[in-house]
N, C-alpha and C positions, 0 to 999 in steps of 0.2 A: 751265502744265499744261493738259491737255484733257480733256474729256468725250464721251457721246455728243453732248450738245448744246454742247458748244463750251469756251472757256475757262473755268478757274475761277480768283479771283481768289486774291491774296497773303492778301488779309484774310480771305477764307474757311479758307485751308487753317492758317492761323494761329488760328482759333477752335479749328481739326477736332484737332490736335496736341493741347493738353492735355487731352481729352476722351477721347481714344484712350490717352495714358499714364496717366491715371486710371483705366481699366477694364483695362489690363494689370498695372498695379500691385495695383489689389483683388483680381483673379485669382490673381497670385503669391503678394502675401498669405496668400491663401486655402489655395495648395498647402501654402505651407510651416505651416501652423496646427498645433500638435500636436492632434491626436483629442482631443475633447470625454469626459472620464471620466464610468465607468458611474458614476450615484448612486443606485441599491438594490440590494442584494443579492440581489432576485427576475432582473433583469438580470446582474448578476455570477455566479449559481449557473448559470443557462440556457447560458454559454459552455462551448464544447465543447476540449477539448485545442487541435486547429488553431489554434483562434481564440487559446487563452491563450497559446500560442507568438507569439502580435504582441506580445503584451506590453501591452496596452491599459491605460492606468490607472483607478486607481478612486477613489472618495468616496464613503464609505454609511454610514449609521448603520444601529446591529445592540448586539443587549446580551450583554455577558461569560455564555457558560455556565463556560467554563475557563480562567485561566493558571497558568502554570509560570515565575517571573517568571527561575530565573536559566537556562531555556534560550529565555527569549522565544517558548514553544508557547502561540498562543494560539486557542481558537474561541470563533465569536458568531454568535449568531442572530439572526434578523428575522421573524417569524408562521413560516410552517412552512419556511422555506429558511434551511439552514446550513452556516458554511464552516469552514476551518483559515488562521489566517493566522501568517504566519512575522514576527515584528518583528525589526526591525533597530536600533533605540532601546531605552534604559531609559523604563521606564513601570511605575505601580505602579496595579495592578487587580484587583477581586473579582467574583465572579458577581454578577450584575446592575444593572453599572455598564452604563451608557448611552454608547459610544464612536462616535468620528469615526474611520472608517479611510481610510486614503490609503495610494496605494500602485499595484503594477504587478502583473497576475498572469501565472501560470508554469505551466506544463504538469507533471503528476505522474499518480497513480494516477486523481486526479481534480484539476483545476486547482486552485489556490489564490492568497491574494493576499503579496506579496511586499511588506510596509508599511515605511514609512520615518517613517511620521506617525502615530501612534492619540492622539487627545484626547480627555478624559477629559470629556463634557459631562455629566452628573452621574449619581451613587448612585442604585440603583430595587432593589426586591425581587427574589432568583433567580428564573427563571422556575419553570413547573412541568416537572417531567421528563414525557415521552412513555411509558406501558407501550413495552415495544417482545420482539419475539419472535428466539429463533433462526434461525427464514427471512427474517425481515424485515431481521437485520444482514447474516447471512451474506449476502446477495442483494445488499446494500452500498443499500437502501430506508431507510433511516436515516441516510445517510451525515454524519456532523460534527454530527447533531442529540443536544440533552441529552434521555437516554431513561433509565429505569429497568428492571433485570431481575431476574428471581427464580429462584435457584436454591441447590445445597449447594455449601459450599464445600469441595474436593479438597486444595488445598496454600495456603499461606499464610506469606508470607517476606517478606524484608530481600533487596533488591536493589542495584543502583548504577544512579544514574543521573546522567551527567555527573558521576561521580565524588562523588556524593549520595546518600544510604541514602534508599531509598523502598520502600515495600511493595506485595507483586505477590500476587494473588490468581488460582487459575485456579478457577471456577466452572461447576458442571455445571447448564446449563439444560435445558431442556426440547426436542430438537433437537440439543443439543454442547456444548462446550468454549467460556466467555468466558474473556477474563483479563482483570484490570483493574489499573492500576498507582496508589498511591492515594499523597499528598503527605505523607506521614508514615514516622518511623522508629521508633516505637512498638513494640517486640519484644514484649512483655508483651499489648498489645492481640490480638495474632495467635494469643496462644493461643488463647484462647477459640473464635477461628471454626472452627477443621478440623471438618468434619461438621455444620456449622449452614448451617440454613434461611435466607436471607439478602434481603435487596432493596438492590441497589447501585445509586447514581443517577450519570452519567459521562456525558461527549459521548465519543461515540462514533465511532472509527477502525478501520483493518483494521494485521493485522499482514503484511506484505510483504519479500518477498525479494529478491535483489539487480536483478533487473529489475521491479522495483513490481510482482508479480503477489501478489495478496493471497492469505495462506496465514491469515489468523484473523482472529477479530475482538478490540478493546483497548477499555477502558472509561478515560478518565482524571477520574480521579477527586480531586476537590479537598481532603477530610480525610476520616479514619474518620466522623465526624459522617453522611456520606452514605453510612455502609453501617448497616442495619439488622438487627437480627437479629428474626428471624421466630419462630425455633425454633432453642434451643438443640440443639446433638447429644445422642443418649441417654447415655451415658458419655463419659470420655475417652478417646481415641486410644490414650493411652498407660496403661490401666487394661485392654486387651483381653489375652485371652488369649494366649499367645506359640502360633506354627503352626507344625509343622516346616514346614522351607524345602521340601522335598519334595512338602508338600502344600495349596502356596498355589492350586494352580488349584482345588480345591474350592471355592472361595468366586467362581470368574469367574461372570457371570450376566449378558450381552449381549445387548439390542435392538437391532437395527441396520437399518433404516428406509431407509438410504439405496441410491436407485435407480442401476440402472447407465448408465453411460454408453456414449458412441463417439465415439472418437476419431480423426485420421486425419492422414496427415504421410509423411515419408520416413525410413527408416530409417537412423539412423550409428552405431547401434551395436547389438549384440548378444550376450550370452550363452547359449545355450541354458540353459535349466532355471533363470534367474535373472532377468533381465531384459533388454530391450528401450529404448531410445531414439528420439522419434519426432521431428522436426523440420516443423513448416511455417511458413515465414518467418521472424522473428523470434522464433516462440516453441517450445519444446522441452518436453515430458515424459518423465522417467524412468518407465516400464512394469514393474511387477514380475509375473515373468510365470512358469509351470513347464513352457511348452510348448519342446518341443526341436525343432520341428517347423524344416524349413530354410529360413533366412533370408537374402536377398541383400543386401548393405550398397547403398543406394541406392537400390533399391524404393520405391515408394507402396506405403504400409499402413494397414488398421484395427485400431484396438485397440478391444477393450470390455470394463470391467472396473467398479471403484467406485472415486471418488473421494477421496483421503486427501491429509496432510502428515505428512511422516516427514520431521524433523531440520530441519524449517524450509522444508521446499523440496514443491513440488506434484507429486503420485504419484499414479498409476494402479494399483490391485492389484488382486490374484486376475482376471490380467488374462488373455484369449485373442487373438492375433493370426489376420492373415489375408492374406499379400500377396497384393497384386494383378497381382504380377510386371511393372507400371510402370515400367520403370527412371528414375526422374529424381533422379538424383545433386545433392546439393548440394556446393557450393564453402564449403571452410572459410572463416572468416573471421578475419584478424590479429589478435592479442591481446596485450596487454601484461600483466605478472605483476600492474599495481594492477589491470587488469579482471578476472583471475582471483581474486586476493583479496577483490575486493568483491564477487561472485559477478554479476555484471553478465554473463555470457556462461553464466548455471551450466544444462550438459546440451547447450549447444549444441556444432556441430560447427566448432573454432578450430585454428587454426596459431598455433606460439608459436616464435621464435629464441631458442636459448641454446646453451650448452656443453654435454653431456652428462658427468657427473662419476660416475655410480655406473650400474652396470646388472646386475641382479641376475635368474638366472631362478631362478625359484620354481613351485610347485604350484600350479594353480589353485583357490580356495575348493572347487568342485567336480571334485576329484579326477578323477572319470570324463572330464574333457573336454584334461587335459594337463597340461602345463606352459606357463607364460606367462615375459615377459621383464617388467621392471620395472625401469623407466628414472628416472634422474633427470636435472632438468636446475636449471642456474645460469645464469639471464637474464643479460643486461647491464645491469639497473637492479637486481638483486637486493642 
């Protein structure tokens, strides 16, 4: 073999060989190495969806605010950041157990971790729960941290949950509507609260709809022990005077505080004098609207109206449109009856194959606007 300056020996290129495969090999090595896992949870909180879509894994220690042992919902905290981790093992844990979590996380409303491992390193005191206010949850500023709230409570019941009686509480704070789901089936406990002053301590989650768009906020709460009553109600409930049904609006009496928005999308559907559907991208709201004003299916539009949740699902009322007479039509998108069922496409504008079996025309809720057709159909997977 040659160089610039001239031959190179056998014995040389014979040193140079295992030196070269030793530095291609630690290279390789190196490619194939799995990713180094996050070990604190100030690092695991700071990942953004994209990122928990890699799947990255983790190791952190964080102490129990909540589990739920037979559906393995568990969260834990570390100084002020906290998550939700989904276990995949049996493991038996209380607030303020000190754990090892392992695990891979997953993309959702907010990422979380997907454990395969929690070790139990030992027993410590609950922490203390956070005051925490209706802007602060709603705004999702609290997100999976243990927080305390204070308000009366509205309704009080016997639930299921995975096929488990547990008690649900909806609470009127200061700002709206909490619920909280509490680890007991206590029926006799629930009387007492309707119309009591209360302080509920619960790590704190949203409630969401079939595309993760949070429609409230959930307190889970680990026994009655962590609901407090403040102040009893003045009487019972069921001790009030009976009201003709006639004349229960005498007693409405509404603060409503909340500002208006604007919203803006393409339109796929419309009712005059009832409501409106707006589409931009991946996400859709139902408009509830009284304007009859003429609407183009497929327009760029604004809406501006207040924000609500009617039946589970995110609403726009007392709403006024505006097209911009933009035409940019969206293309439906395929759907299968389980993504309809799980509401995974709810408002959006889809295409579904099936049989058509029944087709019935009828009145339109608003008489003044016709008659409509009303179709059924039977999928193929139905």
């Amino acid at each position: 073999m040659y160089s610039d300056s001239g031959m190179i020996s056998v014995f040389s290129l014979n040193k140079l060989l295992p030196a070269v495969a030793i530095l291609l090999g630690s290279a390789l090595a190196a490619w194939a190495a799995p990713p180094a896992p996050l070990t604190t949870l100030s690092a695991v909180h700071d990942l953004t969806n994209d990122q928990a879509r890699q799947n990255p894994p983790v190791a952190f220690e964080a102490t129990v605010t909540y589990f739920r042992d037979y559906e393995k919902t568990l969260f834990v905290q570390d100084g002020d950041n906290a998550i939700y981790v989904q276990l995949t093992t049996q493991v038996k844990l209380v607030p303020g157990d000190r754990v090892l979590i392992r695990g891979t996380m997953r993309p959702s409303f907010r990422p979380f971790v997907l454990s395969n491992n929690a070790t139990l390193l030992h027993h410590g005191a609950p922490l203390k729960p956070l005051p925490a206010t209706f802007d602060e949850l709603i705004r999702v500023q609290r997100d999976c941290r243990l927080v305390k709230v204070t308000g009366v409570v509205r309704t009080a019941d016997l639930a299921l949950s995975s096929r488990r009686q547990t008690s649900t509480l909806r609470i009127l704070v200061d700002g709206g509507y909490t619920d909280a789901t509490i680890d007991s089936d206590d029926a006799n406990a629930l009387k007492d609260l309707l119309d009591a002053e209360v302080e509920v301590t619960g790590a704190v989650s949203g409630r969401f709809d079939g595309k993760m768009q949070q429609t409230g906020i959930l307190l889970h709460v680990s026994s009655l022990a962590d609901v407090k009553i403040l102040k009893r109600a003045g009487a019972s409930p069921w001790s009030l005077p009976a009201t003709p049904m006639d004349m229960i609006l005498a007693n409405l009496h509404v603060k409503d505080l909340t500002p208006r928005v604007r919203v803006h999308g393409t339109i796929t559907y419309y009712q005059p004098g009832l409501a409106v559907v707006l589409q931009s991208g991946s996400k859709s709201l139902w408009i509830s609207t009284q304007s009859l004003a003429p609407l183009r299916i497929g327009d760029e539009a604004d809406a501006t109206g207040f924000p609500n949740v009617e039946d589970g699902f995110l609403t726009l009322t007392n709403a006024e449109i505006h097209d911009t007479l933009s035409y940019a039509p969206i293309s439906p998108q395929p759907a299968t009856r389980q993504d309809l069922t799980a509401s995974k496409h709810a408002f959006d504008l889809v295409s579904v194959d099936g049989q058509v079996v029944t087709a019935i025309r009828q009145v339109s809720r608003l008489r003044q606007f016709g008659q409509g057709v009303k179709w059924r159909f039977c999928s193929p997977t139905a």
